[in-house]
C-alpha positions, 0 to 999 in steps of 0.5 A: 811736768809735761805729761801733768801740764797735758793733764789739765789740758785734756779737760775740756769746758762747756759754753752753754751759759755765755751762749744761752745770754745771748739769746733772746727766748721767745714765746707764742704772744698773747693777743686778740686771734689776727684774721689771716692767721694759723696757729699750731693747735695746743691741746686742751688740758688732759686731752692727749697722753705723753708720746715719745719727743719728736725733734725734726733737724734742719741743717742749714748753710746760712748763718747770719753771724758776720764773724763765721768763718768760712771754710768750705773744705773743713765745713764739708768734711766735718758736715757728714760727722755732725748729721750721723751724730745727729741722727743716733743723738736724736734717736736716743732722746725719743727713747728717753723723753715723752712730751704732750705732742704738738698737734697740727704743724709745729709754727714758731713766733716772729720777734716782733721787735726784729721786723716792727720798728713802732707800735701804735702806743695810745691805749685807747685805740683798739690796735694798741700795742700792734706794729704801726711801722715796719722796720725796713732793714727786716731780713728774717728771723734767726736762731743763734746764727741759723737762719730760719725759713720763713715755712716755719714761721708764724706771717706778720701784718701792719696794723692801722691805728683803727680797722683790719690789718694789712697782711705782709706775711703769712704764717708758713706750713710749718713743720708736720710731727715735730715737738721741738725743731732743731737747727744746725749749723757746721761752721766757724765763729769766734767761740770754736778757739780756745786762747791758752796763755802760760805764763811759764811751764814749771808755775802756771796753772791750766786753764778751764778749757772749752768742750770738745778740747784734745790735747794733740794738738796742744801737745805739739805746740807746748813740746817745741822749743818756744816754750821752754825758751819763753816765759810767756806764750799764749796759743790758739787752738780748735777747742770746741766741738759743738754749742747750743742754746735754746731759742723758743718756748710754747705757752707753757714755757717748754723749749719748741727750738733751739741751734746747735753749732758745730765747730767744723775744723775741729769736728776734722780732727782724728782724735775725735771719734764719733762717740765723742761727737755723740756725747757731745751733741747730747750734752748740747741737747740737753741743754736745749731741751731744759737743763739750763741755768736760764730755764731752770727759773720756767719749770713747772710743778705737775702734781697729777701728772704730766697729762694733768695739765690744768693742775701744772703751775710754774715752780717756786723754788727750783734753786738755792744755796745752803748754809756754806753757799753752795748752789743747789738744785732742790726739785723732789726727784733729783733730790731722791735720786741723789740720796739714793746714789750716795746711799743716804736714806730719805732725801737731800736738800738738793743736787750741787751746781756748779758756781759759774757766775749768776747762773749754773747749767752744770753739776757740782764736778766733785759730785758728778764725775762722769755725768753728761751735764757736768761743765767737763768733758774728757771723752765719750769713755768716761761719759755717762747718761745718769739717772740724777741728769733724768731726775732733773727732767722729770722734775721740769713738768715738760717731760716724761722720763724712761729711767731704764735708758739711765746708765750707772754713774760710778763716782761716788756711789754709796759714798755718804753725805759727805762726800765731794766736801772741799773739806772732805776731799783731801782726808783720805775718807774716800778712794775717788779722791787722791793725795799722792803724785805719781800714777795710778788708776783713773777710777774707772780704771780704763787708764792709768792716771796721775793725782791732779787737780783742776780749777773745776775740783777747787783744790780736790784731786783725782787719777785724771787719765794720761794723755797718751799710752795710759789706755789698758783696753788699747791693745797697741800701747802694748806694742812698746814694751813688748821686748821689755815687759818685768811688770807682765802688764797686758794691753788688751780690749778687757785689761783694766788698771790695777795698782801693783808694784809686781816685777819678774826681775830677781831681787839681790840678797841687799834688798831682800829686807827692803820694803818694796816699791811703792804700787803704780797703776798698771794694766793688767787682764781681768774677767768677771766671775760674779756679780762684783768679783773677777780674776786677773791676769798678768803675763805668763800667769794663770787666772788668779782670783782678785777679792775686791779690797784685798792684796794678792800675789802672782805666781811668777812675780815679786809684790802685790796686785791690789783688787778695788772695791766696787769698781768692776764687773758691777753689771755682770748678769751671768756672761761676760765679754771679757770670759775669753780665756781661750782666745789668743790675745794678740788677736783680740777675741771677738773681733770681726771685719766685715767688707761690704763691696759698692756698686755705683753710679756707672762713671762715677768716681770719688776723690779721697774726702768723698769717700771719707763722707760716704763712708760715715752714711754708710756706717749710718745705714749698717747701724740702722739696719742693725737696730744698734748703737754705733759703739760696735763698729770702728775704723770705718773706710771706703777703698778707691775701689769702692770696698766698706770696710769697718771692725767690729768689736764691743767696748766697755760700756757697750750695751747690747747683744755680744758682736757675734750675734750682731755679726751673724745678724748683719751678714744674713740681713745684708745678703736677704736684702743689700743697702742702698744709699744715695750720697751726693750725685750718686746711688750705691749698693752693697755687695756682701763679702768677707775679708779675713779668714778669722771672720770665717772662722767665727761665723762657722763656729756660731753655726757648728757647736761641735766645732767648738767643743772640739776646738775647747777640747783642744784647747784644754790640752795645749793649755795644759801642756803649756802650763806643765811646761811653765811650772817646770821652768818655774822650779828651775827658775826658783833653785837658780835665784839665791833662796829668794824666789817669786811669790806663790799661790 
């Protein structure tokens, strides 16, 4: 019961639409032009073409909230994640959106309800409706808690009932190159914890939790011995990474500024890497840029194209229900995009939202698994930037969309009209869906998972990932059952989950006519061969071939390995990470360390949270300087010595040339031209060096061909002679187990 209680823990929820009704949206007002005055220039209709979305982040250490916590120790250690998440985030979007530019200083509106306490209200005079009175308790204008500065606000006057106005302040600079500005902020406020109340272990329900949750935290509180003493407990804990709302608009109501928040204690805790700080900093994003329940109702209908701005006009209809209630998104491209994802010809009535009250800013959880903007967040791993999510920012009017950057969303992929139905999920017409207990495979079948449900899937049930140990690409959880190992699983960076009931353990003649067990999700190694097929690997056994939708044997082992259908090597394009068979696998193929020496500031030294910080801006330069995504480096360090350390290595899901291209780029650019980074007080160089002779070896052989065909050679034999050697004590093994011998291929 208490690895299925974390179970439900680990889903973690967004706080998007409580936020968002908090914030009052405001936009340039209309009125006769004020003496005095600047004005971000708005182009004429058609005049500019789309360009790549410019987002300007200003971090700020105010916050205007009277309940912000303050917590200057976690706030620094969690400020230097949040910016390099950031910047990655932002670097993406431009890669992805295009807008109208902004031309001149971007300058934001003032609320003009915050600093005039009355307007001259007599039609008749020709100051009508201007600012009569100031409000004296004025200090500003903020964005979801972050203080805005007063360069980057529109000024404001005090109008007499006739004549010229008195100027109090005047419009700032502004912000040059910028289409949309985001604040940030790192702190603590009321919405960064999360309250759980359980009523008891073996009854209560999990509740919806908020983004960012992890469970280890929460692990350790429910596995003391309070709970199971306790039929009621309620605790308190870290439970959001980051939250965002939009908080102005330009005349034709696209978003110009928003806030993200980061939620600083838990932004320190280990079991968030950053992907996961990246994936969540998106989502906010995203929700600030335009998906959102609050905006969805300022969407634009541009027929001629977005640079066709005088046919633009506000959409009619941008949601609905269908005939069972069912809240829909129905502009044309997500409606499209939906079709051709669930292989339904034609178009659909629209995309599934999520119920949550009035508004929705999420999908539909049982149609969109994996989604960025779905309300769930269970990892970096498992999050994807799909093409539906693009659609929907197409259909918006403000934006024009890059659909190559879209990433392949899994769930439900060819799967009918049909599918993700509360009256469907638990029939057994689809594979995504589960009835059984016990474990099997998370249908990315990255981890083992167990059938479960949660509020989001309203009685629909699926293979959520373990809390703990259940991860096939982590070679460590392997380390436990080394001494013990009857299911020949293997750990490794390319093992994926499989259901088998497959056991090396020799069945006695009493149950040699018993059916078997029942198959369990268990990890095994696999490489692809072609599009949608692959081999796999358990312990011990040569590469055997796995056809999707069929049931094999392993030499060597009692049962059945079961191959999915349409779930791996899907984007296989001839070469493939996880085509190794040669490599060792306790050494992990194609991993690298590179060690990069500091030089600083003479007399400078750096205390271990110090290092910790300028480690992240480091790493944030090696990948700038890489021109790649961040998922390649892991475990990045700084040693009191002053040593860079980080791994390299490709996940799934990685996109991007192999690690041993990006390795032997690294090392050449660095040595040609070293790093500089300025961190704090202090100026730090790089010194380029190597740290482990496995790092050696793989450079010279990208340099030396015929090492490798030496080395391939080689390997050919001992791999033979290993082979000849099991199959003999394969024979031995079968005239010693009373005639009921290992399944053979």
């Amino acid at each position: 019961m208490w690895w299925l209680l974390l179970l439900g823990v680990a889903t973690s929820r967004c706080l998007h639409d409580e936020t968002q009704k908090s914030v009052r949206l405001l936009k340039p007002q209309v009125s006769q032009p004020v003496p005095h005055f600047r004005s971000s220039i708005v182009p004429s209709p058609g005049s500019l073409d789309p360009q790549p979305l410019r987002i300007h982040t200003y971090y700020t250490r105010d916050s205007v909230s009277s309940k912000t916590w303050a917590r200057d120790g976690d706030k620094n250690r969690g400020v230097s994640r949040a910016l390099a998440a950031l910047r990655e985030t932002t670097g993406r979007i431009q890669g992805i959106l295009a807008v109208i530019p902004v031309q001149g200083p971007l300058l934001l509106s003032r609320d003009s309800t915050q600093y005039c306490r009355a307007v001259w209200g007599d039609p008749d005079t020709p100051n009508y409706h201007r600012c009569s009175l100031l409000n004296p308790g004025y200090q500003g204008e903020s964005c979801l808690g972050a203080k805005m500065p007063d360069a980057h606000l529109h000024g404001y006057s005090l109008w007499p009932e006739h004549g010229l106005p008195q100027l109090i302040q005047p419009d700032g600079p502004g912000v040059q190159n910028t289409d949309f500005l985001l604040y940030v902020l790192v702190t603590h406020t009321p919405k960064c914890h999360k309250e759980l109340c359980l009523k008891s272990l073996e009854s209560s329900e999990p509740s919806s939790l908020s983004l960012g949750t992890t469970s280890a935290e929460l692990y350790r509180a429910l596995a003391s011995s309070t709970l199971r003493k306790t039929p009621s407990i309620c605790i308190s804990w870290p439970a959001v990474i980051a939250y965002a709302a939009c908080c102005q608009l330009d005349p034709e109501d696209r978003p110009l500024a928003g806030t993200i928040v980061y939620c600083a204690q838990h932004l320190t805790s280990p079991s968030l890497s950053h992907s996961d700080i990246v994936m969540a900093t998106l989502h906010e994003l995203l929700h600030a840029l335009g998906f959102s329940g609050q905006l969805f109702k300022r969407w634009r209908d541009c027929p001629s194209g977005l640079s066709a701005r005088e046919h633009c006009s506000t959409r009619k209809q941008v949601t609905r229900r269908d005939k069972w209630g069912q809240l829909l998104l129905t502009t044309p491209s997500v409606s499209h995009s939906l079709a051709k994802h669930l292989g339904v010809p034609g178009a659909l009535m629209g995309a599934p939202l999520e119920e949550e009250g009035s508004l929705s800013s999420h999908w539909e959880s049982r149609l969109f698994q994996g989604s960025i903007m779905t309300a769930a967040f269970d990892g970096a791993q498992y999050t994807h930037l799909d093409p539906v999510t693009l659609a929907a920012f197409e259909d918006s009017g403000w934006y024009q969309v890059n659909y190559s950057a879209a990433e392949e969303l899994l769930w439900g992929q060819g799967s009918g009209l049909e599918f993700g139905l509360v009256s469907t999920c638990r029939n057994g017409s689809s594979d995504f869906f589960c009835s059984s207990s016990g474990l099997g495979c998370h249908y990315l079948h990255l981890d083992k998972g167990s059938c479960s449900s949660d509020p989001l899937l309203e009685g629909c049930r699926m293979y959520k990932p373990l809390a703990n140990g259940g991860e096939c690409w982590k070679e460590g959880n392997g380390l436990l059952n080394r001494a013990e190992n009857p299911h020949g699983e293997i750990y490794h960076l390319h093992s994926r989950c499989f259901l088998a009931n497959l056991t090396s353990q020799v069945l006695s003649k009493d149950k040699v006519s018993q059916p078997s067990r029942a198959p369990t999700g268990r990890c095994y190694l696999h490489q692809c061969t072609h599009k949608g097929t692959y081999e796999v690997q358990a312990e011990g056994s040569p590469w055997i071939p796995c056809p999707p939708g069929k049931a094999i044997q392993i030499p060597g082992y009692y049962g059945l390995l079961y191959c999915p259908q349409g779930r791996l090597c899907l984007s296989y394009k001839g070469t493939s990470a996880a085509t190794s068979p040669l490599m060792n696998f306790s050494t992990q193929d194609l991993l690298f360390q590179l060690s990069l020496g500091l030089t600083g500031t003479p007399g400078h030294s750096l205390g271990k949270e110090q290092r910790e910080e300028l480690a992240e801006v480091v790493l944030q330069a090696l990948v700038t300087r890489g021109g790649t995504g961040r998922c390649y480096f892991h475990s990045p360090s700084i040693t009191a010595g002053l040593v860079f350390t980080v791994s390299m290595w490709k996940p799934p899901g990685c996109e991007g040339p192999s690690t041993a291209t990006l390795y032997r780029t690294l090392t050449l650019i660095l040595q040609e031209k070293p790093l500089q980074i300025h961190h704090g007080e202090g100026i730090f160089t790089t010194e380029y060096s190597l740290t482990t002779e496995y790092s050696k070896l793989l450079t010279l052989l990208d340099h030396n061909p015929s090492m490798i065909d030496q080395l391939l050679s080689a390997g050919s034999c001992l791999l033979l002679l290993i082979l000849v050697g099991a199959l003999g004590t394969l024979a031995y093994q079968k005239r010693a187990t009373l005639q009921v011998g290992p399944s053979t291929t």
